[in-house]
N, C-alpha and C positions, 0 to 999 in steps of 0.2 A: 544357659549356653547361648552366647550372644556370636556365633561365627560370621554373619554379616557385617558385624558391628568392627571386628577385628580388621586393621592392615589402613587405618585410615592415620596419617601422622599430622606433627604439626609445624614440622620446620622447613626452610628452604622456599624455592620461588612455587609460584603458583602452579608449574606443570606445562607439557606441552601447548604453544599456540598454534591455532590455525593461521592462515592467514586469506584472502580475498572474499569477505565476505560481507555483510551488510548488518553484524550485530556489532552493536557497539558497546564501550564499557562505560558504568556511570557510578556512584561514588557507593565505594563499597562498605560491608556491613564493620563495626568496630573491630570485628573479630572472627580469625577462621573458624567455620563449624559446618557441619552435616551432618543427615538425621534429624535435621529440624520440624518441630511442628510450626505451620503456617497459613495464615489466612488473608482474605481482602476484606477491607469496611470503607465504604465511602470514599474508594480509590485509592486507597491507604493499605500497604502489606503489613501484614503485624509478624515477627519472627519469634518464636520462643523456644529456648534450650537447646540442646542436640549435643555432640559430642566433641570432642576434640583431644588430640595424639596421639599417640599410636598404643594406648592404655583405653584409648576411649572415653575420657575424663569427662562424667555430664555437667550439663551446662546448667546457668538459672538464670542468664542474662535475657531479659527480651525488649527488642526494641519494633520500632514501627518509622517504614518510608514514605516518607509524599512523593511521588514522581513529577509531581508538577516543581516542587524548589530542591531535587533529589538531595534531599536530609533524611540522614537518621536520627531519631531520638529515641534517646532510652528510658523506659517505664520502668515502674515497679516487677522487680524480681520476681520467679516461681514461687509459690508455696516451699518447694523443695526441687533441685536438680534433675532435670530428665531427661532421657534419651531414646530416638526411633518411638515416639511418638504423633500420634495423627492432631491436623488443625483442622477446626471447620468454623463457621462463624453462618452466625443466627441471631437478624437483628444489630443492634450495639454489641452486642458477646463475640469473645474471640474463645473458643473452646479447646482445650488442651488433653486431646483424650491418650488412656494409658502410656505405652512407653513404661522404659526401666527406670528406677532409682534407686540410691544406694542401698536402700530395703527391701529391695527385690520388684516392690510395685507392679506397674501392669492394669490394673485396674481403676487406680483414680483420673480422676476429671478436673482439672483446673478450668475457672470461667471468669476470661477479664470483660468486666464492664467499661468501657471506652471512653464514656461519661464521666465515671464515678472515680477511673483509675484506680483501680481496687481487684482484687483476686479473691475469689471462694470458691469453695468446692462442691459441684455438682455430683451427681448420684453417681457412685462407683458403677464400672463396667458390669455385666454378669460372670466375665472370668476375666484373667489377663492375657493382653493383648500388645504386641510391637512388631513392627515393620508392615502395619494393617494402614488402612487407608478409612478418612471419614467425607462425607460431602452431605450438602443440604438441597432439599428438596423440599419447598415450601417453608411450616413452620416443623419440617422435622429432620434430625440428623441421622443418617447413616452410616455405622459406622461395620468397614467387610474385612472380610479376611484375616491374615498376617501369621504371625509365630505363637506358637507358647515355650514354656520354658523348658519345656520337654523333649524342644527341637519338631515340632512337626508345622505343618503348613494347618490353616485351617480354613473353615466354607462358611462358616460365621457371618448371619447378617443380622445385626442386632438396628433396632430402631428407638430413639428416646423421642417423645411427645408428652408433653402432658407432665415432666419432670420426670419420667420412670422409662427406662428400658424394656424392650419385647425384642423376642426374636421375629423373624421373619424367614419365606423361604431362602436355605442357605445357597449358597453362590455351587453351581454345578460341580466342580472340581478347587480342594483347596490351593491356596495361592496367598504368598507373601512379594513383599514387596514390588508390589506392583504399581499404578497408577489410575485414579478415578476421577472421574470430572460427571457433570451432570449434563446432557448433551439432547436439544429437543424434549426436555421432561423427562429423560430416561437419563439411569445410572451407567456408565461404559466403565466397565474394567480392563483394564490394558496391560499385557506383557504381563510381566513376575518371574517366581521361578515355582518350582516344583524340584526342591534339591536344593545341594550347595555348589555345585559344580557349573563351571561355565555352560558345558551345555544344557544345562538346566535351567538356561532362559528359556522365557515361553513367547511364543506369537500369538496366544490366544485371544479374544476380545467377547467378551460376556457383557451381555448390555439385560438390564433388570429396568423392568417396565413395574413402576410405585401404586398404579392403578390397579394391574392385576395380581401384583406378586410372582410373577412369572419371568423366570430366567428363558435368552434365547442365545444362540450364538451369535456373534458379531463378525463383520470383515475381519482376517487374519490382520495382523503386521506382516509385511515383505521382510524386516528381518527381526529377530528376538530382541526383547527389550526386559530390564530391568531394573529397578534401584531408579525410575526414571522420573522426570517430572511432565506434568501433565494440565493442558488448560483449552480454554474454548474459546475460541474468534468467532462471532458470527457463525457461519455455515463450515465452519473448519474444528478439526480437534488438531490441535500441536502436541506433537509428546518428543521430547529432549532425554535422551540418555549416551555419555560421551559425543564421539562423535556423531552420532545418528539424532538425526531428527527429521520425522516421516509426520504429516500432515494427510489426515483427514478429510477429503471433500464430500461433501452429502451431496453434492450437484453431480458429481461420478460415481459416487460408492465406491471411489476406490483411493487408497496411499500412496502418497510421491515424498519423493525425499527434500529436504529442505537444506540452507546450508551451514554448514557444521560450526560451531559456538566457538569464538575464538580461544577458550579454557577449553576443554574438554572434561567433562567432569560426570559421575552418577552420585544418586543420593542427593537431590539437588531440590528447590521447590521453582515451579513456575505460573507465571498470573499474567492474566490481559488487562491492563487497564486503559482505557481510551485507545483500543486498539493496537497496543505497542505491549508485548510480551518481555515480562519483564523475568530472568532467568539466575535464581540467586542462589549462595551457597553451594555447599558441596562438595564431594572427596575427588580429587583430579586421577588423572590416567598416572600418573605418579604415588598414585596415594598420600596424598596429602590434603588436610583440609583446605579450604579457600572463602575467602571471604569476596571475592569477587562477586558482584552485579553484573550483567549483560542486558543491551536493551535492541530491540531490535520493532519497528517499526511494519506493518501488516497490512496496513489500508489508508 
């Protein structure tokens, strides 16, 4: 049961724009999709798979941007098609954890070597896992949350080191599609849902300390977020969903809102490189996927 995954199409123009704002567009990916997994290496966004039409058709295309000559090139293909899958990167490796594929999946690990340009498969998940989130913390990945096939949310915090999977303590209340960034050495989970209905956006903000193992609550969001993307400036967390995007100050401890993406779109991936948040992919307020880029400038 993939009902998040449902209502995203693939034809027609990109969706409503905003307009007077200070993000700009930069050359977009070959192709519309959301539900991507995705990571940074060396300034570099790497993109793989995710879905596309109003079927959900998985993907296996993956490619990688320079923001400095804003090109895409396209890499060596998935192992196999996938979608609402998590990206995290460790080292040279761009890691490609669960997500569905046409065999149900959930549990595998694709791992590109950057170097080698080559794909193998790292240690299956401990169960399946989509619309979860993964992030790295040292030499080790994290990977929380998300769905199973069952339709429930889950509190899953699994850790891989050493080439093998552990759980860890799980996340307080479960929560899918949410947003995770690594922020001051602490894990911050952000929004999600709890449900499938609109008001089953959450505000909630769980920050996991790697040291102790200890979940604590975080500042609220001012308004519910999900399906969102999520990255780190300096002293700031950015989180982007549709219209809204509310910043983080650790110099207030507190959210302000920032100005709205000229696409408007969830499901989407976002990253900081050289200070300029770079705001890609994604399903629009139309339901449509979009291959649009946004680049918007911070400091």
């Amino acid at each position: 049961m993939l009902l998040l995954l449902a209502g995203c199409g693939g034809g027609g123009a990109d969706g409503e724009r905003a307009t007077a704002t200070d993000w700009q567009f930069t050359t977009p990916m070959a192709n519309r999709r959301s539900y991507v997994a995705a990571g940074e290496i060396g300034g570099k966004i790497y993109v793989a798979g995710g879905m596309f039409g109003d079927a959900g058709r998985r993907l296996d295309r993956v490619q990688v941007f320079d923001p400095k000559e804003a090109v895409w090139t396209t890499l060596p293909t998935l192992p196999e098609p996938v979608r609402a899958a998590a990206g995290a990167t460790l080292g040279r490796n761009f890691y490609v954890i669960g997500g569905t594929t046409a065999r149900g999946g959930g549990r595998q690990v694709f791992v590109y070597d950057t170097a080698r340009r080559r794909w193998r498969r790292g240690p299956p998940l401990p169960r399946v896992l989509y619309n979860h989130s993964a992030v790295t913390v040292g030499d080790r990945i994290f990977v929380l949350g998300g769905y199973d096939t069952q339709g429930a949310e889950l509190r899953n915090l699994y850790v891989q080191e050493g080439g093998r999977w552990r759980s860890s303590t799980p996340l307080p209340r479960p929560v899918h599609a949410f947003g995770a960034v690594v922020f001051r050495g602490e894990i911050w989970v952000i929004g999600g849902r709890r449900g499938q209905t609109e008001k089953s956006r959450l505000r909630e903000v769980w920050i996991y300390d790697p040291a102790t193992g200890k979940w604590r609550a975080g500042p609220p969001l001012p308004i519910p977020m999900d399906l969102l993307g999520a990255t780190v400036v300096g002293d700031e967390i950015h989180a982007v969903h549709e219209r809204t995007y509310q910043i983080y100050d650790a110099g207030t401890g507190k959210w302000r809102q920032g100005p709205s993406p000229l696409v408007p779109r969830h499901a989407l991936s976002l990253f900081d490189v050289g200070d300029t948040i770079y705001a890609v992919g994604g399903c629009t307020v139309k339901l449509r996927d979009t291959a649009v880029v946004e680049k918007r400038k911070v400091s």
